[in-house]
C-alpha positions as CSV (number, residue, x, y, z in Angstrom):
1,X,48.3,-14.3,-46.3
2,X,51.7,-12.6,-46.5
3,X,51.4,-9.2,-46.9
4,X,55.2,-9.2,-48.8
5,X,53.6,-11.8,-50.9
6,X,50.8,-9.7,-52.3
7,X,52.9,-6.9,-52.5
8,X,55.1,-8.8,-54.6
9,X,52.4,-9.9,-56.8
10,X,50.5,-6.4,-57.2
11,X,54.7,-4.6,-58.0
12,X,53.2,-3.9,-61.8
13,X,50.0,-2.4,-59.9
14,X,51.6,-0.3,-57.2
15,X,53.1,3.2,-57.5
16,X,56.6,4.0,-56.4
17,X,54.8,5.1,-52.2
18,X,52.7,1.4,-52.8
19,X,49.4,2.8,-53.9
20,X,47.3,1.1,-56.3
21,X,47.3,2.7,-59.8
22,X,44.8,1.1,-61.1
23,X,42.5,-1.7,-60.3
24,X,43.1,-4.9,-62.0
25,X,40.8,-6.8,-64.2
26,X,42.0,-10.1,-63.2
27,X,39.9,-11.7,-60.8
28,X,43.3,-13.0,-58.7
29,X,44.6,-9.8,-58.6
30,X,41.2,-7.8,-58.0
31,X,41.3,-10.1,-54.4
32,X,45.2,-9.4,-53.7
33,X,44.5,-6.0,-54.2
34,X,41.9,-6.1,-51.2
35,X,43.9,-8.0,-49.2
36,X,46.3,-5.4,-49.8
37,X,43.7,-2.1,-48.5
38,X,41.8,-4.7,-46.1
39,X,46.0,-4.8,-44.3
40,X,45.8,-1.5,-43.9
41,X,42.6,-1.6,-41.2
42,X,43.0,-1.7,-37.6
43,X,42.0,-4.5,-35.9
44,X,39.5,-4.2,-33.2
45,X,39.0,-0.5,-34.6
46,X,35.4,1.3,-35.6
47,X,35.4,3.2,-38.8
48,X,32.8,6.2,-39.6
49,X,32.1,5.4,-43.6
50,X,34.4,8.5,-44.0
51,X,37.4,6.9,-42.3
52,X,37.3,4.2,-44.2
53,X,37.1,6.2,-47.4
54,X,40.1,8.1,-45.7
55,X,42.1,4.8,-45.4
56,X,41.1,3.3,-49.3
57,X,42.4,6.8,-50.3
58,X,45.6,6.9,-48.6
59,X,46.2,3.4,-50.9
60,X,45.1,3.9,-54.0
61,X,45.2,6.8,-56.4
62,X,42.5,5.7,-58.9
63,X,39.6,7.5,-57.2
64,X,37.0,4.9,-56.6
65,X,36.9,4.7,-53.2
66,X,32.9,3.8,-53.3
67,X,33.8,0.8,-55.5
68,X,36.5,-0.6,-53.6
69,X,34.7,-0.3,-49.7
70,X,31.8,-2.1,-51.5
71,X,33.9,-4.9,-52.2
72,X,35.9,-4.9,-49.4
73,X,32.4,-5.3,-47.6
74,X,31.2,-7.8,-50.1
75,X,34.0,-10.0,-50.0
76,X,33.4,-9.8,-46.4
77,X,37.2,-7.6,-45.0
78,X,35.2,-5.4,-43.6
79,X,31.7,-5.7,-41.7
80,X,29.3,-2.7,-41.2
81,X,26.3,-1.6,-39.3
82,X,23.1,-2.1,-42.0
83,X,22.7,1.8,-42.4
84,X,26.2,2.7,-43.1
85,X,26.6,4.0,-39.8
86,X,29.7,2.3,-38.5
87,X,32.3,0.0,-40.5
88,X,35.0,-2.9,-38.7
89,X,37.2,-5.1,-40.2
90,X,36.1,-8.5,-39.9
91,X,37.7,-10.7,-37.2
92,X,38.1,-13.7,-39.4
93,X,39.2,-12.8,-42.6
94,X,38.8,-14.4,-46.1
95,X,41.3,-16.6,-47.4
96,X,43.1,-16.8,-50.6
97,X,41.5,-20.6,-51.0
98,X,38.2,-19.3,-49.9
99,X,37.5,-18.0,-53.1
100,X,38.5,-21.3,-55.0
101,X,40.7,-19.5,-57.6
């Protein structure tokens, strides 16, 4: 997905540095907005759980970095180790259609 596309669609959720404000209640949005952070991951790249809390924060200013690397993991962006240990983002990502919206 196009990452000027989903900016596009979250403009009324992003702050003027393109930081989520808030998180919306709308399931379609809800997924834009982690394809949004889920951009924002290196490919190939290991995370400690407190890089990728560094990275959610860097994009959002809503504080609920927990919340949003749980569904990033659940909606399977990002993979991880079973104890936490060590977080990737996935190779092959969701799509849009995937979640039959």
């Amino acid at each position: 997905m196009d990452n000027a596309y989903i900016k596009h669609e979250l403009e009324s959720f992003l702050d003027d540095e393109g930081r989520l404000k808030n998180y919306p209640a709308k399931r379609k949005y809800k997924l834009l907005s982690l394809f949004y952070i889920a951009s924002k991951f290196e490919k190939g790249k290991i995370y400690t759980e407190k890089e990728v809390n560094k990275v959610i924060n860097s994009w959002h200013v809503f504080n609920d970095w927990a919340m949003l690397r749980r569904d990033l993991y659940d909606k399977w962006f990002l993979g991880r180790e079973s104890d936490g240990s060590a977080y990737w983002l996935e190779e092959k990502q969701p799509t849009f259609e995937s979640f039959e919206l």
